[in-house]
mmCIF file as Biopython writes it, N, C-alpha, C and O atoms, coordinates in Angstrom:
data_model
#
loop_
_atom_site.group_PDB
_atom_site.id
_atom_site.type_symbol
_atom_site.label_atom_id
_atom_site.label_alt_id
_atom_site.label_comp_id
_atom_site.label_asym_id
_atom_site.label_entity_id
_atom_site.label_seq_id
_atom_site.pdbx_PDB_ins_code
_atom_site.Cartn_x
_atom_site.Cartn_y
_atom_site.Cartn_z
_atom_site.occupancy
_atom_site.B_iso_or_equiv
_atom_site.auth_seq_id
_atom_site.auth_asym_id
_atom_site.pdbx_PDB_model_num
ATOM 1   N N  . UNK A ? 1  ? 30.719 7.042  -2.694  1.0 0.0 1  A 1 
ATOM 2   C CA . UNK A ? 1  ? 31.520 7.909  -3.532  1.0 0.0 1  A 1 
ATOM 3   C C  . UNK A ? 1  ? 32.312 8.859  -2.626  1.0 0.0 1  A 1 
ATOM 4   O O  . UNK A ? 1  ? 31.941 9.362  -1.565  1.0 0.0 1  A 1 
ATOM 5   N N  . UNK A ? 2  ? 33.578 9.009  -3.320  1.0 0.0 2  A 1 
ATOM 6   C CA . UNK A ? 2  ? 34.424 10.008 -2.133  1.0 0.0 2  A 1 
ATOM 7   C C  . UNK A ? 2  ? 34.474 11.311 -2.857  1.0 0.0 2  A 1 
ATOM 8   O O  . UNK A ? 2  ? 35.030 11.717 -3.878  1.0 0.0 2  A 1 
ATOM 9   N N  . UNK A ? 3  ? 33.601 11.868 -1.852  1.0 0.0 3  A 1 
ATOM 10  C CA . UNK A ? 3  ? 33.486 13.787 -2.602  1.0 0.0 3  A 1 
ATOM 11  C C  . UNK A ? 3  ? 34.367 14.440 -1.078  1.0 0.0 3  A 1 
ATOM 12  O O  . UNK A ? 3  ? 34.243 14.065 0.088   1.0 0.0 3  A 1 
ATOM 13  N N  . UNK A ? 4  ? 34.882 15.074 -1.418  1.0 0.0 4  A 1 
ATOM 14  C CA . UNK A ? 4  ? 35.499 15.815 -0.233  1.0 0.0 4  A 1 
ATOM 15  C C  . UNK A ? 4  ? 35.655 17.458 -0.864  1.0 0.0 4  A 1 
ATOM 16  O O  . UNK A ? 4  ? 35.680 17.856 -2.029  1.0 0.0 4  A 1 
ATOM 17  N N  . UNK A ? 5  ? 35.753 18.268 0.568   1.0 0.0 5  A 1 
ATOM 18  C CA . UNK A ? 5  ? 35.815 19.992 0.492   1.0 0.0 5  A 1 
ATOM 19  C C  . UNK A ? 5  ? 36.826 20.073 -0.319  1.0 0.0 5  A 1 
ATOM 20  O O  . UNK A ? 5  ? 37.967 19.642 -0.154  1.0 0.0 5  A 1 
ATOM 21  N N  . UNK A ? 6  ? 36.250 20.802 -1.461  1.0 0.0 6  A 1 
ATOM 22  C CA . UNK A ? 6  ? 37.530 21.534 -2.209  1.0 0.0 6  A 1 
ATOM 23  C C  . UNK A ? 6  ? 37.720 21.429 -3.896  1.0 0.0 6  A 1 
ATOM 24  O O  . UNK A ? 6  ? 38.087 22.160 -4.816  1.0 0.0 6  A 1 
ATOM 25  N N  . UNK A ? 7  ? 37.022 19.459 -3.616  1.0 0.0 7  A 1 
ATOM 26  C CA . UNK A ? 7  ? 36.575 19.275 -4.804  1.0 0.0 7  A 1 
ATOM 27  C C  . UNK A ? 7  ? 36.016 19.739 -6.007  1.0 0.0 7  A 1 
ATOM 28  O O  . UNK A ? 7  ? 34.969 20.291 -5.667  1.0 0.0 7  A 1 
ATOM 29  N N  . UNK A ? 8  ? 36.111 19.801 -6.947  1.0 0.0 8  A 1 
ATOM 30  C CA . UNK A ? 8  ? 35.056 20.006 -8.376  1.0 0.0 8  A 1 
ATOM 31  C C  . UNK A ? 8  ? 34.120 19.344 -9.055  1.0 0.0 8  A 1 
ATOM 32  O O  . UNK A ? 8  ? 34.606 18.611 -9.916  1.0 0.0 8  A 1 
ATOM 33  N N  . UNK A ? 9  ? 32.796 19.328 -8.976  1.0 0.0 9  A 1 
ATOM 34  C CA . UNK A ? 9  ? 32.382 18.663 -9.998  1.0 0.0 9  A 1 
ATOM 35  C C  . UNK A ? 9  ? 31.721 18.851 -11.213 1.0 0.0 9  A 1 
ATOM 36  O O  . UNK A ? 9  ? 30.942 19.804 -11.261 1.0 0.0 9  A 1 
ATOM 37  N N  . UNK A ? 10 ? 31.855 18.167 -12.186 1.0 0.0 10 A 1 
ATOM 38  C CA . UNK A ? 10 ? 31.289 18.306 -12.893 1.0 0.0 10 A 1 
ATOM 39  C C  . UNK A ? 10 ? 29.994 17.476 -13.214 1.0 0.0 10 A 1 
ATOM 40  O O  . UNK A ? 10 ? 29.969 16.270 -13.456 1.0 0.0 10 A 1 
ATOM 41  N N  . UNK A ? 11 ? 28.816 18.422 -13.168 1.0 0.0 11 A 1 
ATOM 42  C CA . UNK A ? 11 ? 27.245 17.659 -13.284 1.0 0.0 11 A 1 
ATOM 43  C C  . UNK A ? 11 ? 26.455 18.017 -14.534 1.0 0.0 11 A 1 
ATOM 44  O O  . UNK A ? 11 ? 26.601 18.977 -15.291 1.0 0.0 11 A 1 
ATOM 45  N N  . UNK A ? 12 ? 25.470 16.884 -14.574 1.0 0.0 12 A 1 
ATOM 46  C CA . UNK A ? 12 ? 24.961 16.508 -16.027 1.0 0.0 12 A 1 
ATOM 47  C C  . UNK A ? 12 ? 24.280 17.587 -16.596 1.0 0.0 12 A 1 
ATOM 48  O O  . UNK A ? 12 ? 24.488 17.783 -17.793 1.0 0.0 12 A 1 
ATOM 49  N N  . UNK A ? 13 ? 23.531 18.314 -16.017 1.0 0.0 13 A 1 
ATOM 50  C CA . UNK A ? 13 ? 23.374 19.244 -16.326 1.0 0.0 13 A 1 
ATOM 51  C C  . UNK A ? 13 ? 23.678 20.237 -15.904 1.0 0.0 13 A 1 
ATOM 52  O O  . UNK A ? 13 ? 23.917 20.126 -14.702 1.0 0.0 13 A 1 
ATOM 53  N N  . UNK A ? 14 ? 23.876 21.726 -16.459 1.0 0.0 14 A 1 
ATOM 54  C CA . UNK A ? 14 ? 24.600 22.560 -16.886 1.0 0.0 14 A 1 
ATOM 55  C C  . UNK A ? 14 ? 23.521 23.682 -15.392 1.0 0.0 14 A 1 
ATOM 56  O O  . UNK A ? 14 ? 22.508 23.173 -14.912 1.0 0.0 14 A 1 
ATOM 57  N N  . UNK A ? 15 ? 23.924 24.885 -14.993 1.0 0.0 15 A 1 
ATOM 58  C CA . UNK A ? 15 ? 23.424 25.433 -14.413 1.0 0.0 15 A 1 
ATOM 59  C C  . UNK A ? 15 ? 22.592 26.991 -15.263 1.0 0.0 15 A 1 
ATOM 60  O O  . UNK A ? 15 ? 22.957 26.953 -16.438 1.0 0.0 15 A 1 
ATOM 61  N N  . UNK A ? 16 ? 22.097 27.657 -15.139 1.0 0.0 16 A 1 
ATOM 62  C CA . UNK A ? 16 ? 21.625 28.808 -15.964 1.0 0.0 16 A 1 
ATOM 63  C C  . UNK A ? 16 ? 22.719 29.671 -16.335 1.0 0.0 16 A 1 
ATOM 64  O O  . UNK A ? 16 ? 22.965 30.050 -17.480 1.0 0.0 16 A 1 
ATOM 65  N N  . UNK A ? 17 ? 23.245 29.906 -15.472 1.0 0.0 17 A 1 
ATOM 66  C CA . UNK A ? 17 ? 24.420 30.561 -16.464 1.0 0.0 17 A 1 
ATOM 67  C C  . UNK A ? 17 ? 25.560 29.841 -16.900 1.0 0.0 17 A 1 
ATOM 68  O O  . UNK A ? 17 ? 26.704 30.195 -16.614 1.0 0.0 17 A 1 
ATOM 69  N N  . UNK A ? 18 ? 25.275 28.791 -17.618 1.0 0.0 18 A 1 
ATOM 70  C CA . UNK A ? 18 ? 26.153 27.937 -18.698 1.0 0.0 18 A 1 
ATOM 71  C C  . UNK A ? 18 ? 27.376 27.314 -18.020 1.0 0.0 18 A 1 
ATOM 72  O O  . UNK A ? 18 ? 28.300 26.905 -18.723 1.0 0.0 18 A 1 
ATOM 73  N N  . UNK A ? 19 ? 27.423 27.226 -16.712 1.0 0.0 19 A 1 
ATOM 74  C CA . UNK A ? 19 ? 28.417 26.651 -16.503 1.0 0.0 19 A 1 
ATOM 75  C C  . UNK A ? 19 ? 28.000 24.910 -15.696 1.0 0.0 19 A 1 
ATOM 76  O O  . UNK A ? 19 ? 27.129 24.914 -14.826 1.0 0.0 19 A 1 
ATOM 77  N N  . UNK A ? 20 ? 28.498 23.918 -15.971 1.0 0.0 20 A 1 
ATOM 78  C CA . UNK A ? 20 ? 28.998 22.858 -15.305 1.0 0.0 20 A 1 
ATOM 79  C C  . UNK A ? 20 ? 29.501 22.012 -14.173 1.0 0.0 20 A 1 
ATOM 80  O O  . UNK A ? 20 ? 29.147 20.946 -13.670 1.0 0.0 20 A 1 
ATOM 81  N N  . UNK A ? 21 ? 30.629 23.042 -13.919 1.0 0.0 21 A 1 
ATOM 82  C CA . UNK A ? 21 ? 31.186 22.413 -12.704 1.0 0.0 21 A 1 
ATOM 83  C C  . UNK A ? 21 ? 31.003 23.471 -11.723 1.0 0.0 21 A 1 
ATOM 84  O O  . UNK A ? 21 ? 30.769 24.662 -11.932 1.0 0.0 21 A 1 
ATOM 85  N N  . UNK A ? 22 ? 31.172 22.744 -10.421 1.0 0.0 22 A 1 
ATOM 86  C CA . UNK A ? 22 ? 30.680 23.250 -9.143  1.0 0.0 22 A 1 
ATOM 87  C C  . UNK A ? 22 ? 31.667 22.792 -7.722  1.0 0.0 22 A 1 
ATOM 88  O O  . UNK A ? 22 ? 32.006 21.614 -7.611  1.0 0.0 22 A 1 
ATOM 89  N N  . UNK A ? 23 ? 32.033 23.695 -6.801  1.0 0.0 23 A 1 
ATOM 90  C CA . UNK A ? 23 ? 33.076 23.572 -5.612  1.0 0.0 23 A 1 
ATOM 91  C C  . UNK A ? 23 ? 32.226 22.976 -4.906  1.0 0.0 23 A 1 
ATOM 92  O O  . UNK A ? 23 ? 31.043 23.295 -4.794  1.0 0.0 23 A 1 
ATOM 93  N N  . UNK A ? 24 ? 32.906 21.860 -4.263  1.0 0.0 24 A 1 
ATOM 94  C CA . UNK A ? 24 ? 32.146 21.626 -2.891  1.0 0.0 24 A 1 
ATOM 95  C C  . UNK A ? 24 ? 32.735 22.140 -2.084  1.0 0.0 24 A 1 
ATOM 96  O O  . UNK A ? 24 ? 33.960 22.022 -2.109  1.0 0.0 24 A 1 
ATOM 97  N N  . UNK A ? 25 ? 32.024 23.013 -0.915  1.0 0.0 25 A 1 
ATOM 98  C CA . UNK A ? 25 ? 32.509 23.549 -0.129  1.0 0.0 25 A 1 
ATOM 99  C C  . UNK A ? 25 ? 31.910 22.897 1.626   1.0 0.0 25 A 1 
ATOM 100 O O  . UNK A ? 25 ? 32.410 23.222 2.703   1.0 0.0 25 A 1 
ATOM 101 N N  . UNK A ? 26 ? 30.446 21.697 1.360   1.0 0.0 26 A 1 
ATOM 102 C CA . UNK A ? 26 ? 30.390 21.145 2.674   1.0 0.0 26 A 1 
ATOM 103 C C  . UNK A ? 26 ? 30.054 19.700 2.238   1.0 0.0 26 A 1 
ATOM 104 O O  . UNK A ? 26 ? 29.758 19.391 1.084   1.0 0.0 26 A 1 
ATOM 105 N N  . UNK A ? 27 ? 30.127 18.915 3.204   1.0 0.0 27 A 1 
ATOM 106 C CA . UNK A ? 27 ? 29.865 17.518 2.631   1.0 0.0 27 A 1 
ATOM 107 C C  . UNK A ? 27 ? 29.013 16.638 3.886   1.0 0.0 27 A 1 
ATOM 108 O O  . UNK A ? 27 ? 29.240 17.138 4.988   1.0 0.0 27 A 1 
ATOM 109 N N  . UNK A ? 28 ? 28.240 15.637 3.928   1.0 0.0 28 A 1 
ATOM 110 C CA . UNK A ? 28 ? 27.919 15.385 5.156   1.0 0.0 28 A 1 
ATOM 111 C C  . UNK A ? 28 ? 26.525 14.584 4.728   1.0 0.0 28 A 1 
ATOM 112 O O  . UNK A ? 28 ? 26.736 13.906 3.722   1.0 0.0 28 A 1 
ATOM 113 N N  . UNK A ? 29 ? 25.490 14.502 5.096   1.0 0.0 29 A 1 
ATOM 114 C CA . UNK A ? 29 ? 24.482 14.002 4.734   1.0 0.0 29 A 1 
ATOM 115 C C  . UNK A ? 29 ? 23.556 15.145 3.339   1.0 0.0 29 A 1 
ATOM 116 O O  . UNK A ? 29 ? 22.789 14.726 2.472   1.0 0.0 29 A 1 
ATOM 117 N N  . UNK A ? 30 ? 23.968 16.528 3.558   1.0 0.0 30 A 1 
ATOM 118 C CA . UNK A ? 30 ? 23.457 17.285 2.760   1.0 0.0 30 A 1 
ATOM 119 C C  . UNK A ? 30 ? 24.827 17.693 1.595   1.0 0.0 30 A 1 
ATOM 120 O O  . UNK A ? 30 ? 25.825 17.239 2.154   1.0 0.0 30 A 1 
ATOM 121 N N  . UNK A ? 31 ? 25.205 18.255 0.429   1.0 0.0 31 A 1 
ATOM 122 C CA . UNK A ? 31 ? 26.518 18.740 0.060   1.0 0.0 31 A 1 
ATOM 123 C C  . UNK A ? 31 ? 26.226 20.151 -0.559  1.0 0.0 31 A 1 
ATOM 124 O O  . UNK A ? 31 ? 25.507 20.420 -1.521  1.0 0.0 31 A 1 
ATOM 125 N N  . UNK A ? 32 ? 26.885 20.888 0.149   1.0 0.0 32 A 1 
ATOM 126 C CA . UNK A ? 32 ? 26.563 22.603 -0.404  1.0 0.0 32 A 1 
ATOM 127 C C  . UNK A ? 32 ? 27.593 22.796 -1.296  1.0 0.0 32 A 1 
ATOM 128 O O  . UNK A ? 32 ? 28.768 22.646 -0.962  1.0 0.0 32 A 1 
ATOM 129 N N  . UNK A ? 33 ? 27.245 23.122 -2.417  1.0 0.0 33 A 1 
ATOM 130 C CA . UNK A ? 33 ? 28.025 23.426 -3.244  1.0 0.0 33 A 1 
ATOM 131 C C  . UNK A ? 33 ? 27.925 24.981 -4.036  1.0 0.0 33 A 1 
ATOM 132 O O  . UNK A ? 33 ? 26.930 25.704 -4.104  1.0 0.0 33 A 1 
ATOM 133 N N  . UNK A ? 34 ? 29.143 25.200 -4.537  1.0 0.0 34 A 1 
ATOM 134 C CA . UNK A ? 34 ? 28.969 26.576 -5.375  1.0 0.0 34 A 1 
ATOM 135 C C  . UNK A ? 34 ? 29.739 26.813 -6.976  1.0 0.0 34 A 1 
ATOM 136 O O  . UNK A ? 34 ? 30.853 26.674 -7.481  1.0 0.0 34 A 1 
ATOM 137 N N  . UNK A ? 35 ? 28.334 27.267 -7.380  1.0 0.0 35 A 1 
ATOM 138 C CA . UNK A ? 35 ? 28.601 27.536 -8.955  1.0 0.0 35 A 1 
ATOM 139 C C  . UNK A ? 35 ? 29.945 28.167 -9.188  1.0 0.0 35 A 1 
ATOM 140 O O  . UNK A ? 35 ? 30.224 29.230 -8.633  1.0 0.0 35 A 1 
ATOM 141 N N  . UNK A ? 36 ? 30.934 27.449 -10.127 1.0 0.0 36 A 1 
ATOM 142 C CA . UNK A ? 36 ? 32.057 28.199 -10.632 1.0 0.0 36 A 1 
ATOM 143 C C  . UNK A ? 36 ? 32.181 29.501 -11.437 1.0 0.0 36 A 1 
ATOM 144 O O  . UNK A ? 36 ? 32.814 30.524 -11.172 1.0 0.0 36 A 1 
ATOM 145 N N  . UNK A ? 37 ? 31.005 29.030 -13.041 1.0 0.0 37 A 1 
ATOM 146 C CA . UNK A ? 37 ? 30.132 30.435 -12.954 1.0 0.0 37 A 1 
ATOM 147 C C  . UNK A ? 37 ? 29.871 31.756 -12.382 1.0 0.0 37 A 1 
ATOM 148 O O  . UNK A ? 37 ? 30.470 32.819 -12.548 1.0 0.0 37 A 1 
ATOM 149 N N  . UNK A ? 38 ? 28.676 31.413 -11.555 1.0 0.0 38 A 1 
ATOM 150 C CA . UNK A ? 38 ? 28.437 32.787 -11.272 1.0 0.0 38 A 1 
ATOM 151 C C  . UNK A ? 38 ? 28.365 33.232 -9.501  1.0 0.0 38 A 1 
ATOM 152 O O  . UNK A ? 38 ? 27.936 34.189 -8.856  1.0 0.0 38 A 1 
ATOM 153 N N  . UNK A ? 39 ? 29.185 31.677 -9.144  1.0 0.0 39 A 1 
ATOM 154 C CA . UNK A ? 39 ? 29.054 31.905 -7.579  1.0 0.0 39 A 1 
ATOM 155 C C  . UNK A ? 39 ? 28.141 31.864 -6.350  1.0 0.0 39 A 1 
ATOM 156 O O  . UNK A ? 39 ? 28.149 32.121 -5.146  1.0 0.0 39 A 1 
ATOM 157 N N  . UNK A ? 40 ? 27.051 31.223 -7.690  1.0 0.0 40 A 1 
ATOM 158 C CA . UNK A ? 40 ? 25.540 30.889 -6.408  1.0 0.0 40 A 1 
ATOM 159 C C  . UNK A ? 40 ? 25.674 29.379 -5.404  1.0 0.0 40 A 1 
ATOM 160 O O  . UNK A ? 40 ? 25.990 28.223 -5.685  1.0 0.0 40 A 1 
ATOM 161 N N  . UNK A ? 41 ? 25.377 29.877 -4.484  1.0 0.0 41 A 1 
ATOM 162 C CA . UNK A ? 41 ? 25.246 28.917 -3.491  1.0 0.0 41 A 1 
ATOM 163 C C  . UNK A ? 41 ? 24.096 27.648 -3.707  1.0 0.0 41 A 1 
ATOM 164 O O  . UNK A ? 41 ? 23.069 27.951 -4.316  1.0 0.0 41 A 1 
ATOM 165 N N  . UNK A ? 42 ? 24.252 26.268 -3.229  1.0 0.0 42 A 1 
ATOM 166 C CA . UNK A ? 42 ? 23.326 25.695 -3.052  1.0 0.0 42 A 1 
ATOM 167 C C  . UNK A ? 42 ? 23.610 24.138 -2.046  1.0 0.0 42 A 1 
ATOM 168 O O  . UNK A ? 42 ? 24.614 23.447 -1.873  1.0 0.0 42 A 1 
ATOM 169 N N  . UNK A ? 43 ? 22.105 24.041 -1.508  1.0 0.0 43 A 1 
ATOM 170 C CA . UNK A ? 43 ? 22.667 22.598 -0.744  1.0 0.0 43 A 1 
ATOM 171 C C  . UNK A ? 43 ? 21.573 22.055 -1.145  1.0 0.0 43 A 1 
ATOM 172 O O  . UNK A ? 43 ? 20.469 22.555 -1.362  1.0 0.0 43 A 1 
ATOM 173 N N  . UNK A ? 44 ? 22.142 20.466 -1.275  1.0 0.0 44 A 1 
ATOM 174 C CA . UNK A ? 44 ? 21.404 19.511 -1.981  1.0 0.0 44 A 1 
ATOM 175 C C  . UNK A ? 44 ? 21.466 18.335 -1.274  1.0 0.0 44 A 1 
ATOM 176 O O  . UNK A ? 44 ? 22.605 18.413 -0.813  1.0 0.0 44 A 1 
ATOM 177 N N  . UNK A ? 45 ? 20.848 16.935 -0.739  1.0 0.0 45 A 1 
ATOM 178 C CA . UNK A ? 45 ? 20.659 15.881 -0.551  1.0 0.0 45 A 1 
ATOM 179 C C  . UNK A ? 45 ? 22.262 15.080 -1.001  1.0 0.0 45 A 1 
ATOM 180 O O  . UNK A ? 45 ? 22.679 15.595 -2.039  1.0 0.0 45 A 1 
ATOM 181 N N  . UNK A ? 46 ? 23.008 14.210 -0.580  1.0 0.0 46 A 1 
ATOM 182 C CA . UNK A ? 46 ? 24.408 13.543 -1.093  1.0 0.0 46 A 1 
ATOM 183 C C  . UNK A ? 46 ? 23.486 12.925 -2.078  1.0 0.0 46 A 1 
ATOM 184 O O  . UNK A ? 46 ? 23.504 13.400 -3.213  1.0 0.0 46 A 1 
ATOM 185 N N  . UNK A ? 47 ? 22.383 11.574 -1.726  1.0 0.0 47 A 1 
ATOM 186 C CA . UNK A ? 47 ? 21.858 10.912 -3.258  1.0 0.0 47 A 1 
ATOM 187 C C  . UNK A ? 47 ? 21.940 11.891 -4.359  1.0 0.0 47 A 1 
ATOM 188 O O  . UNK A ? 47 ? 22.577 11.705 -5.396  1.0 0.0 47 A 1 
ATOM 189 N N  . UNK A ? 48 ? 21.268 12.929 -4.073  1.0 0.0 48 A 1 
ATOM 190 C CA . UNK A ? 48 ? 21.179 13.696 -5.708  1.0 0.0 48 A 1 
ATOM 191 C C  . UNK A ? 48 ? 22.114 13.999 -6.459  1.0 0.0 48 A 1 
ATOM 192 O O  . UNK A ? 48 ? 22.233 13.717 -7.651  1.0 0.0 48 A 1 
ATOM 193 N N  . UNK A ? 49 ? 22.961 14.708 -5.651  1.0 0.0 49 A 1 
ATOM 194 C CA . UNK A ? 49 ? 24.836 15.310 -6.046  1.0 0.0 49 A 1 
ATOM 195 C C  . UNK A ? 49 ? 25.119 13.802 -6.707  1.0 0.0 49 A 1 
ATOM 196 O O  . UNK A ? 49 ? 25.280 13.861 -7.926  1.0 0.0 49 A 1 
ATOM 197 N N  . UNK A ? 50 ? 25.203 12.571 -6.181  1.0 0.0 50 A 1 
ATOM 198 C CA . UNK A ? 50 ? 26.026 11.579 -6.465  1.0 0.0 50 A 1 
ATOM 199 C C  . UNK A ? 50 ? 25.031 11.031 -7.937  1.0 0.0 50 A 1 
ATOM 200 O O  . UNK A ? 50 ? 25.666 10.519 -8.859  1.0 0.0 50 A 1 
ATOM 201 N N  . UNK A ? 51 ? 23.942 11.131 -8.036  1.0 0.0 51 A 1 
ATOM 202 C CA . UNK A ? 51 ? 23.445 10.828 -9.318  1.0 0.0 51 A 1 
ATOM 203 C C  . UNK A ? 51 ? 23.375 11.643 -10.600 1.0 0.0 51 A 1 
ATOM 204 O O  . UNK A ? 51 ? 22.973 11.273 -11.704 1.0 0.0 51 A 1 
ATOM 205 N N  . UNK A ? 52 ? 23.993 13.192 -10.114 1.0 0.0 52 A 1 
ATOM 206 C CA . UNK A ? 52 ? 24.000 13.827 -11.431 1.0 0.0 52 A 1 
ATOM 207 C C  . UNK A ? 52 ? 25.693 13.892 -11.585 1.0 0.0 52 A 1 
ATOM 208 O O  . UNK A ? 52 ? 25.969 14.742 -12.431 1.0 0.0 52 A 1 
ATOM 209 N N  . UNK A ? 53 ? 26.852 13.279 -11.048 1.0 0.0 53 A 1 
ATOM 210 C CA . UNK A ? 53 ? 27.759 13.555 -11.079 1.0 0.0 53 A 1 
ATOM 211 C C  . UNK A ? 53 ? 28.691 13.166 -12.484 1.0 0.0 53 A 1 
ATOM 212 O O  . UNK A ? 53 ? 28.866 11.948 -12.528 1.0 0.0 53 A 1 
ATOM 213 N N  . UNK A ? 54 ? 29.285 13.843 -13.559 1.0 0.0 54 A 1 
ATOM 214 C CA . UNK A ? 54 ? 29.624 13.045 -14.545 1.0 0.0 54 A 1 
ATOM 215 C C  . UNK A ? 54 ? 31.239 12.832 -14.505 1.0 0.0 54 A 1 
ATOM 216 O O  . UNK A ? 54 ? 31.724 11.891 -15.134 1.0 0.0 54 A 1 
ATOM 217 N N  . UNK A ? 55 ? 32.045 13.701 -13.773 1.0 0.0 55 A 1 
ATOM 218 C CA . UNK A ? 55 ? 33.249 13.880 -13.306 1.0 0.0 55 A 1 
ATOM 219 C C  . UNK A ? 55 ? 33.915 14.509 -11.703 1.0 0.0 55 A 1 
ATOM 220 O O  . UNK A ? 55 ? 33.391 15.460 -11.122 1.0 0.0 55 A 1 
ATOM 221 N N  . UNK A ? 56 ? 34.816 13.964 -11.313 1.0 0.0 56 A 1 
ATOM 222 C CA . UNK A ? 56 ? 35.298 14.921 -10.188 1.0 0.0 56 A 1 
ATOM 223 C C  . UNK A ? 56 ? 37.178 15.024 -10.528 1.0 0.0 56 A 1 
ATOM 224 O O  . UNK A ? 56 ? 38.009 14.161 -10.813 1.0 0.0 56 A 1 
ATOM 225 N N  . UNK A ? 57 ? 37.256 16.362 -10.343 1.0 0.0 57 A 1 
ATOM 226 C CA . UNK A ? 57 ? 38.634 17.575 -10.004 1.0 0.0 57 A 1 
ATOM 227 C C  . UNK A ? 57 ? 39.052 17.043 -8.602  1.0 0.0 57 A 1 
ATOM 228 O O  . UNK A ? 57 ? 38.405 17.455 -7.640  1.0 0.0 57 A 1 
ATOM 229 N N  . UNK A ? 58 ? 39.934 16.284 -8.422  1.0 0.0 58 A 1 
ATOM 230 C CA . UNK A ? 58 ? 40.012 16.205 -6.873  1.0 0.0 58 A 1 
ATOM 231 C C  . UNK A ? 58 ? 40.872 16.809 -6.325  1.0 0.0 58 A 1 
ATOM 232 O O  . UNK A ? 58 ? 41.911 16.297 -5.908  1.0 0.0 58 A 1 
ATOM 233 N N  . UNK A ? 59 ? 40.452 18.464 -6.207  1.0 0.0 59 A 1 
ATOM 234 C CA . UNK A ? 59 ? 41.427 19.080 -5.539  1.0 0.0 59 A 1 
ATOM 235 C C  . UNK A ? 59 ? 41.428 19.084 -3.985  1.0 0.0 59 A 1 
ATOM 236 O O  . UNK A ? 59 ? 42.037 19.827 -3.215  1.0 0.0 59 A 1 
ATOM 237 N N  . UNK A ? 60 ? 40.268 17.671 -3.638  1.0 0.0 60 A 1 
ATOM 238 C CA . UNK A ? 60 ? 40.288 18.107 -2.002  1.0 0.0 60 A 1 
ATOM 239 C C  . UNK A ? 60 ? 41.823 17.827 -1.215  1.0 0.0 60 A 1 
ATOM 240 O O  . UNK A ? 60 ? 41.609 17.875 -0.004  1.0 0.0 60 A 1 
ATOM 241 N N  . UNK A ? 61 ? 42.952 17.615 -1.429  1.0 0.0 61 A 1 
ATOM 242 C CA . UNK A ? 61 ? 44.020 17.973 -0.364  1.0 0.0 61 A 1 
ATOM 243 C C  . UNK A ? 61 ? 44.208 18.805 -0.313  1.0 0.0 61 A 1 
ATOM 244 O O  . UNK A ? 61 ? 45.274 19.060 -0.873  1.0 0.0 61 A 1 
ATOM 245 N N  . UNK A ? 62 ? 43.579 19.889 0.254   1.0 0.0 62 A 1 
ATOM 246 C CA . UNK A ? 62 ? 44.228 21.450 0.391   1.0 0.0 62 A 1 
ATOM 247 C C  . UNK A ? 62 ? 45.336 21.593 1.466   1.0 0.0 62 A 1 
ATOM 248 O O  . UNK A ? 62 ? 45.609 22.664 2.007   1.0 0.0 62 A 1 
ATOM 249 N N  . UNK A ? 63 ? 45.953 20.403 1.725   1.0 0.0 63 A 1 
ATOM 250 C CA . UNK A ? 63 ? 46.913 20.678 2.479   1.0 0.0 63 A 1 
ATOM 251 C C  . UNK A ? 63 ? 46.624 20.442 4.440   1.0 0.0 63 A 1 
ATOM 252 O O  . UNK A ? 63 ? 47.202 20.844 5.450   1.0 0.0 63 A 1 
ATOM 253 N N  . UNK A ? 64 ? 45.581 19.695 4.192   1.0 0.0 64 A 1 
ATOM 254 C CA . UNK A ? 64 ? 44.674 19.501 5.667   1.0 0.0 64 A 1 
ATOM 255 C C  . UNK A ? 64 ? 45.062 18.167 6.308   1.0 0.0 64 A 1 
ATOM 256 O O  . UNK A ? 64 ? 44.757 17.113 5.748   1.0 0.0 64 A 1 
ATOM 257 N N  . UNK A ? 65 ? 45.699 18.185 7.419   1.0 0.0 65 A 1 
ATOM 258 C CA . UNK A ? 65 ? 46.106 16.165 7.572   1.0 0.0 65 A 1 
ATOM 259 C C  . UNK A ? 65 ? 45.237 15.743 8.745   1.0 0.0 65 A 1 
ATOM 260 O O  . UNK A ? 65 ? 45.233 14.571 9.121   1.0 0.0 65 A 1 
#
């Protein structure tokens, strides 16, 4: 699956404060991501990210070549 920095996703389940989607901000064997919500940090395993994934925002071209 192609997740890249910058991205959005949206995962199956919802986080505690009601929100959904989440920035990736690292990618690699682990993917740290952060709540859109309320801005909490987290890093997770790529298998896991890629099995709760129900959509991706692909805003990763931020303009990087």
């Amino acid at each position: 699956m192609n997740i890249q920095v910058g991205d959005i996703l949206k995962l199956k389940k919802k986080h505690p404060c009601g929100s959904f989607e989440w920035e990736v901000l690292r990618t690699g064997a682990d993917i740290r991501l952060k709540c859109t919500g309320c801005g909490r940090m987290i890093m997770q395993p790529r298998s896991s990210v890629e099995k709760s994934i129900r959509s991706i925002k692909a805003d990763g071209g931020t303009g990087q070549s």
